[in-house]
C-alpha positions in Angstrom: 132.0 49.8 46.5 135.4 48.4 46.7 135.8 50.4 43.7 134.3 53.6 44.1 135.5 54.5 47.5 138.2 53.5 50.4 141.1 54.9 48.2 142.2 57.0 51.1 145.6 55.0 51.2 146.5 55.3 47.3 145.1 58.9 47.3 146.3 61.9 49.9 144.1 64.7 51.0 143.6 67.4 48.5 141.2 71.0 49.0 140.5 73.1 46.9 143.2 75.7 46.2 143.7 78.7 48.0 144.1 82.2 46.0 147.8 83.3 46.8 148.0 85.5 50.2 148.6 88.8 48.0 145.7 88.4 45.7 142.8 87.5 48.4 144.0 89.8 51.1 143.5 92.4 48.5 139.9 91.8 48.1 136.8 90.7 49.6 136.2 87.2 47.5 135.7 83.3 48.3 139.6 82.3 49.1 139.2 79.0 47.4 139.1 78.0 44.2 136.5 75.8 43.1 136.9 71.9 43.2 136.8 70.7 39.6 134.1 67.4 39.1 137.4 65.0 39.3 138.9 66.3 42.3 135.3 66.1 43.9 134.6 62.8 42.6 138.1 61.4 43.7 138.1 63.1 46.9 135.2 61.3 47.9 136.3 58.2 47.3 138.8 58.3 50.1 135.9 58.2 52.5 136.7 54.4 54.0 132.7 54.1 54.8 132.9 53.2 58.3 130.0 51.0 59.5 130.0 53.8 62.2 130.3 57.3 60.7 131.8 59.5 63.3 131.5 62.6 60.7 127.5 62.3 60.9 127.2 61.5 64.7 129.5 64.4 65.2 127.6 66.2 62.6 124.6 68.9 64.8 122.1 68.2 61.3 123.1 64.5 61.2 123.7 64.7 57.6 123.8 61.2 55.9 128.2 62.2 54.7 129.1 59.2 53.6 126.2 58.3 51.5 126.1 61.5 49.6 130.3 60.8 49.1 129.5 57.7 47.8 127.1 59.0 45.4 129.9 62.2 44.6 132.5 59.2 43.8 130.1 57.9 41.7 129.4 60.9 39.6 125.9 61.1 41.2 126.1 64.9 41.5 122.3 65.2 41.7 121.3 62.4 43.9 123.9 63.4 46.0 122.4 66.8 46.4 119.1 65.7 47.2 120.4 63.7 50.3 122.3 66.2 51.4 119.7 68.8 51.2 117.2 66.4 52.9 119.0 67.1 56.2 120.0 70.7 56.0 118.6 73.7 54.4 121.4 75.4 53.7 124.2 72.9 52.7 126.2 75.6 50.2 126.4 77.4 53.5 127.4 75.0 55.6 129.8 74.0 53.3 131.5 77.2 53.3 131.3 78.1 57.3 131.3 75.3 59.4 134.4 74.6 61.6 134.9 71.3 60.2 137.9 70.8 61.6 135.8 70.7 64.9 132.8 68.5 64.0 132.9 66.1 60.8 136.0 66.0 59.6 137.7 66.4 62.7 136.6 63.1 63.8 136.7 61.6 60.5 138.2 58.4 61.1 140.8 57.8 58.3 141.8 61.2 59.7 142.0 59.0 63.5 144.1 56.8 61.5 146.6 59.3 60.1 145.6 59.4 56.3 144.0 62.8 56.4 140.4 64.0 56.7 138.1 63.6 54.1 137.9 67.2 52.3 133.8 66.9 53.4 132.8 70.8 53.5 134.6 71.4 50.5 132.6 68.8 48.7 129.5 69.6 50.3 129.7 72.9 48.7 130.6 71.8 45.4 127.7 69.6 45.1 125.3 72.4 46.0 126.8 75.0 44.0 126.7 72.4 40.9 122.9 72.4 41.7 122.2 75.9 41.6 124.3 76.2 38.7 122.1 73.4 37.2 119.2 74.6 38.4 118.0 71.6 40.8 117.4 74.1 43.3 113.3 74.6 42.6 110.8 76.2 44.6 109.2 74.8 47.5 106.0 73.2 45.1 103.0 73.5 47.7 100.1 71.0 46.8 97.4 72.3 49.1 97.8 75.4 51.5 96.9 75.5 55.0 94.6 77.9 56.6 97.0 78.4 59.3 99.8 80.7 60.0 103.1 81.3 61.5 105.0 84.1 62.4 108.5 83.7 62.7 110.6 86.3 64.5 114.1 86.6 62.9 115.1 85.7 59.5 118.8 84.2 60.6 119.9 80.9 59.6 117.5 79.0 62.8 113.9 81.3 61.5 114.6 80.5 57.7 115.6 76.5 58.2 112.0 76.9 60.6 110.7 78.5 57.7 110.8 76.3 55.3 110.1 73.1 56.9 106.7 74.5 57.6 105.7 75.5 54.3 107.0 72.4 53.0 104.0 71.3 55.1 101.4 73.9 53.3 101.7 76.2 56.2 101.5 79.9 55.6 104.7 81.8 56.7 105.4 85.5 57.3 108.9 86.6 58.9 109.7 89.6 60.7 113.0 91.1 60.9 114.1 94.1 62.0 117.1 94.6 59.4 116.5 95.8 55.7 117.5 92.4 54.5 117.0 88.9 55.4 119.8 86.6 56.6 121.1 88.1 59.8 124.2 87.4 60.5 125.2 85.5 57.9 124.3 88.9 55.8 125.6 91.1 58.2 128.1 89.5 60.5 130.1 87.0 58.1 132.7 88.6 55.8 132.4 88.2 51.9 135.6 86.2 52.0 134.0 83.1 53.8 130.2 83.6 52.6 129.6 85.7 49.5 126.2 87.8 49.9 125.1 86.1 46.5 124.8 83.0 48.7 122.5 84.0 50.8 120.4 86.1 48.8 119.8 83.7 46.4 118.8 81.1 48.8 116.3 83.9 50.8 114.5 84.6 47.2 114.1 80.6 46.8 112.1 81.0 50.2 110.3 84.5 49.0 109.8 82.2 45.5 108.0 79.1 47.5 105.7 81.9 49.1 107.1 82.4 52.5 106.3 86.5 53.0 109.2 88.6 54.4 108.4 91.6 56.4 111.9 93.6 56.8 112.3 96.8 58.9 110.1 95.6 61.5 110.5 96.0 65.5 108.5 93.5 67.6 107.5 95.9 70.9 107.5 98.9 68.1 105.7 98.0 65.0 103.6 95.3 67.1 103.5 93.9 70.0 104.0 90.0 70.5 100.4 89.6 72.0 99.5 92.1 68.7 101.1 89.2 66.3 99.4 86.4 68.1 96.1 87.4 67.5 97.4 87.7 63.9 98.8 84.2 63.9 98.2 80.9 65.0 101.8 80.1 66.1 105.2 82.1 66.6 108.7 81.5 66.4 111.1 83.5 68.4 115.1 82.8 66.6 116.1 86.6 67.1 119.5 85.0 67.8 121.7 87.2 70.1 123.6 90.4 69.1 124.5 92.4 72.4 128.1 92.3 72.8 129.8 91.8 75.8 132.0 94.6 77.4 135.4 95.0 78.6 134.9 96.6 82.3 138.9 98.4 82.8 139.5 101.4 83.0 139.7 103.3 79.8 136.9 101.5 78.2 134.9 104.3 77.6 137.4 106.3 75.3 136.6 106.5 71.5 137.7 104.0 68.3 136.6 101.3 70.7 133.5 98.8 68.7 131.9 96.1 69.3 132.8 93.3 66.6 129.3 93.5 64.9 129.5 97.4 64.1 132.7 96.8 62.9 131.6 93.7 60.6 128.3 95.4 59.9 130.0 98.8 58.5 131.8 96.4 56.4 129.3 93.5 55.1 127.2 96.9 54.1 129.9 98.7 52.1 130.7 95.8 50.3 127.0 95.3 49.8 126.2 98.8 48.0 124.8 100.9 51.2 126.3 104.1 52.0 127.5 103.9 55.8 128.6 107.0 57.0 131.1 105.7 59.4 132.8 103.9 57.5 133.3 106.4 55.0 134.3 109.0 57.4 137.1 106.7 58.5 135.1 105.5 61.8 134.6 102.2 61.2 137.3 102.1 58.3 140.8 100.1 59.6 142.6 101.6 56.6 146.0 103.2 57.8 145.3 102.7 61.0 146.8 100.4 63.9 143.9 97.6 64.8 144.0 95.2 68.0 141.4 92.9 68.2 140.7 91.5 71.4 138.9 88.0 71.7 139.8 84.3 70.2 136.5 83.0 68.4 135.2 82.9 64.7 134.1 86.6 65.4 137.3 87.6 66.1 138.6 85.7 62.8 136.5 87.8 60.8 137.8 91.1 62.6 141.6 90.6 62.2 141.1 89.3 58.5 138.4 92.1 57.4 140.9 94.6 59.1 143.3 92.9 56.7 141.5 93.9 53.5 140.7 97.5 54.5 144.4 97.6 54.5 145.3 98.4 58.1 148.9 99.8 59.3 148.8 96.6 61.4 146.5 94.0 62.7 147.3 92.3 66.1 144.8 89.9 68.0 145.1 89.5 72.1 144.0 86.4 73.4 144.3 85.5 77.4 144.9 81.5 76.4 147.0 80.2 74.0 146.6 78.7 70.4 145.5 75.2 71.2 142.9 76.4 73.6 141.5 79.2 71.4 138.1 78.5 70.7 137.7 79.6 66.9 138.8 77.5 64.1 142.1 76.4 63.6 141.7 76.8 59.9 140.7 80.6 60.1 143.7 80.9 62.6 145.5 79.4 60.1 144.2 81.8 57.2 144.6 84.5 59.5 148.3 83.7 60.2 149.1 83.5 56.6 147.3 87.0 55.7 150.4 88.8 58.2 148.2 89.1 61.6 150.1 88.9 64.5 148.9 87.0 67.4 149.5 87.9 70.9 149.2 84.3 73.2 148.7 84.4 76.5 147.5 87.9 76.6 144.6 90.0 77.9 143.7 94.1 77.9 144.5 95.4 81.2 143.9 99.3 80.7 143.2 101.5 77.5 145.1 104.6 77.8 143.9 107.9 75.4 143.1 111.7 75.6 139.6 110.8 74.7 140.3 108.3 72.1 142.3 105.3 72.7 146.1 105.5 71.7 147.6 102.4 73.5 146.2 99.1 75.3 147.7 97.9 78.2 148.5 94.5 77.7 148.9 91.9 80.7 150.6 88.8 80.1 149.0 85.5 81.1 149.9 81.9 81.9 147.7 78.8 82.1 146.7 77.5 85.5 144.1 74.9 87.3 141.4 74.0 85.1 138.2 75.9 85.5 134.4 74.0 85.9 134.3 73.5 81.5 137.3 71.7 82.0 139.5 74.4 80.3 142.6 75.8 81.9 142.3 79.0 83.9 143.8 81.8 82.9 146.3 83.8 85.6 147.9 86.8 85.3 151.5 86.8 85.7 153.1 89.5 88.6 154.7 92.2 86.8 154.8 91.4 83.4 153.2 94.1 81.5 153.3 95.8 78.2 151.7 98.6 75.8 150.8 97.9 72.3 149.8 101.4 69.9 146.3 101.1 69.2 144.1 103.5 66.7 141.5 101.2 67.4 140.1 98.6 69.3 137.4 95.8 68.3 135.8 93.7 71.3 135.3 90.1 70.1 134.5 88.6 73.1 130.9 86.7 72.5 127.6 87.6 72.5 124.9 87.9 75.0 121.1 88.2 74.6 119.0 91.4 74.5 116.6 91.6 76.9 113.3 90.3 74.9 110.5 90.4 77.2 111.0 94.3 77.3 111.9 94.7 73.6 108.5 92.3 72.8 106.2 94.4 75.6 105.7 91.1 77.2 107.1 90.6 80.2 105.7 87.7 81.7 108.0 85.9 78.9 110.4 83.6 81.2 113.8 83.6 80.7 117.0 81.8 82.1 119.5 83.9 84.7 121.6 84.6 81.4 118.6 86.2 79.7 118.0 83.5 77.1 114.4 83.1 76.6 113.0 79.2 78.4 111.6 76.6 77.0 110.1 73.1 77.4 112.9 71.2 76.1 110.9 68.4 74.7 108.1 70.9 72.8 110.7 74.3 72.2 107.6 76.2 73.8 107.8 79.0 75.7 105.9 79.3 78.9 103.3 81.6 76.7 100.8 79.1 74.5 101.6 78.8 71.1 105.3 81.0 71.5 108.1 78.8 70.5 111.7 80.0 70.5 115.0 78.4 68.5 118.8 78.9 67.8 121.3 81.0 69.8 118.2 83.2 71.6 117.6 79.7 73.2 120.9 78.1 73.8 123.3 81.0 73.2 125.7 81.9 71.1 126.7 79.1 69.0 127.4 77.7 65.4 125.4 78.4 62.4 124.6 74.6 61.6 123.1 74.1 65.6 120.8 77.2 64.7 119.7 75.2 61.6 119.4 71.9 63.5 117.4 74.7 65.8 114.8 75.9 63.2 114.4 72.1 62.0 113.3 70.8 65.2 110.9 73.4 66.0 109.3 73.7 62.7 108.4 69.4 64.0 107.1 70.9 67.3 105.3 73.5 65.9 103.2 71.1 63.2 102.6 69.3 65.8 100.9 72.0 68.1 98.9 73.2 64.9 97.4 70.0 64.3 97.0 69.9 67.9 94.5 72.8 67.6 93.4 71.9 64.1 92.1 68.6 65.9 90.3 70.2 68.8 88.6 72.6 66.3 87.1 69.8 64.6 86.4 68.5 67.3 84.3 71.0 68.8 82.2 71.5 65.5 
């Protein structure tokens, strides 16, 4: 081992290239270059293989990182796939949209030390895009079917991870969703220029190839009820994740060119995508030539300013009531952002949008730090007369997401659900207080990260078996 890997102190931290500024603000593409096999191979050998790896306690998935860099360094491309895709079903997507920078390689501990990070998500992507270009990426190979079935409400990141751990067990599997596409918000909500469409939609035909039946365009409470789909199927799955934006409540919130990020995002991931969206190509939804403020400080917002960017806006300017160190997106898409010539307003917050019907100007109140609040952060207070007006031809809400109200939407009431509208469940089983209705992801715990909805879908697809064979028992049982 001596080596293969702890070369962190002959060799510095490298990642994969960026495009220049000019070319990928121009466009909707990947903004790194791809890591060639010796930059991969020699980047994992800084990792100093820690006898504890804070990158995989600190990983939600608990993905096995330094053995799968110690087979990369070795030149073990395809073993090192298989272990990595043994703890997550989407690795080429974690890879790409992970805040690593807050979980593995944050705490990396050569990074601790000073050396630099270990360039992990970069090289988890390589090694699972050099599989699908070498086509390890096979079907799920079912040896015997099952006679029972699951329905699985949702096909975002936590319903397809669900997916597929079950009919890796011989379980049949249909998924409704009520979009024309699978993926959620990874199709819809993620920009091109950190998860190309071809990603997912090659990974959602792998499932459609292993037999797992999608059923797109389809309302739960509308096409069916929930009760109508559990007399259809054994067990259910609830990972609708949460799309219902949260408002701004001052005054001159109502006027026009004010979205939600996800219409905004939407419009965009469609056009780019082949659809024809009306608003967008009316100008709606379109930032081109116009003046954009984006309000929020989150991934979400990220994705705002930067598509804004590429649809060529007049100018792109992004409020935030705290300032940069307590901003809770990435500080690598900060950092992209910054580069790509948005302007971001610190210690700022929308006090009043002014307009004759549509909004022309926000009123911006400045903010300073005080007391912490009860999550520890530091409270933000307005500051006494210090006010100003920004131009605005439109205004995108990036504030966070809250759950829909499901028991109405599903027809079934008597579903329980937390004071913030997140459906309840038996933390040890993930089942609802309805027999055989399990939920997962962000519809459960809120809105969160990608790889927590797949750690999501993963644990309940273990429940779940379990409650089949449960019944499967009794059944036998009884005859």
């Amino acid at each position: 081992m001596s080596e293969k890997m702890l070369k962190f102190v002959k060799i510095g931290q490298q990642t994969p290239p960026k495009r220049s500024v000019e070319n990928r603000s121009q466009d909707f593409n990947e903004i790194y270059k791809e890591f060639i096999n010796n930059k991969a191979t020699e980047q994992s050998s800084r990792c100093s293989q820690c006898g504890v790896p804070f990158c995989q306690v600190h990983c939600p998935l608990q993905n096995n990182i330094p053995d799968w860099l110690k087979l990369t360094a070795e030149g073990r491309l395809k073993d090192a796939y298989e272990l990595a895709q043994s703890t997550n079903n989407m690795p080429e997507v974690c890879g790409r949209i992970c805040p690593q920078d807050r979980l593995c390689e944050g705490n990396c501990v050569i990074e601790q030390s000073g050396h630099g990070t270990v360039t992990i998500g970069s090289v988890e992507k390589y090694i699972t895009d050099t599989a699908w270009e070498k086509g390890w990426v096979k079907p799920i190979d079912i040896k015997k079917e099952k006679n029972q079935s699951v329905a699985i409400i949702g096909a975002g990141p936590a319903g397809l991870a669900c997916a597929e751990e079950l009919r890796k067990s011989g379980y049949k599997i249909s998924i409704y969703d009520r979009y024309d596409r699978p993926g959620g918000l990874l199709i819809y909500g993620i920009p091109n220029f950190k998860l190309e469409k071809f990603v997912v939609e090659r990974r959602t035909k792998l499932l459609k190839d292993s037999g797992i039946k999608f059923i797109q365009n389809f309302e739960v409470g509308k096409n069916a009820s929930l009760n109508e789909l559990k007399k259809k199927h054994d067990a259910i799955l609830i990972a609708t994740g949460v799309y219902k934006a949260r408002n701004i409540d001052i005054e001159g919130s109502d006027l026009k060119n004010i979205f939600p990020a996800m219409d905004f995002l939407t419009a965009s991931n469609r056009k780019g995508l082949g659809d024809k969206v009306k608003l967008f190509d009316d100008g709606t939804l379109n930032a081109e030539n116009k003046k954009i403020v984006v309000v929020g400080g989150g991934d979400t917002a990220m994705d705002c300013v930067r598509t804004a960017i590429r649809q060529k806006a007049k100018s792109v300017k992004c409020l935030y009531r705290r300032d940069k160190e307590n901003m809770p997106g990435s500080a690598r898409e900060v950092g992209n952002a910054i580069e790509e010539g948005v302007e971001f307003l610190w210690l700022s917050s929308p006090n009043k949008f002014n307009g004759n019907q549509k909004v022309q100007s926000v009123e911006v109140q400045k903010m300073e730090l005080g007391e912490p609040d009860s999550s520890g952060r530091r409270k933000p207070v307005k500051i006494e007369n210090e006010i100003y007006k920004l131009e605005a031809d439109m205004v995108i809400k990036a504030l966070g997401f809250d759950p829909e109200n499901i028991p109405k939407l599903f027809n079934v009431e008597e579903l329980s659900v937390s004071k913030w509208g997140t459906i309840k469940i038996n933390l040890k089983t993930m089942e609802t207080n309805l027999p055989g209705v399990f939920a997962a992801g962000d519809i459960v715990r809120g809105a969160s990260l990608v790889v927590w909805a797949i750690r999501d879908g993963r644990d309940a697809a273990k429940e779940i078996e379990k409650y089949l064979r449960a019944i499967q028992s009794q059944k036998g049982q009884a005859a």
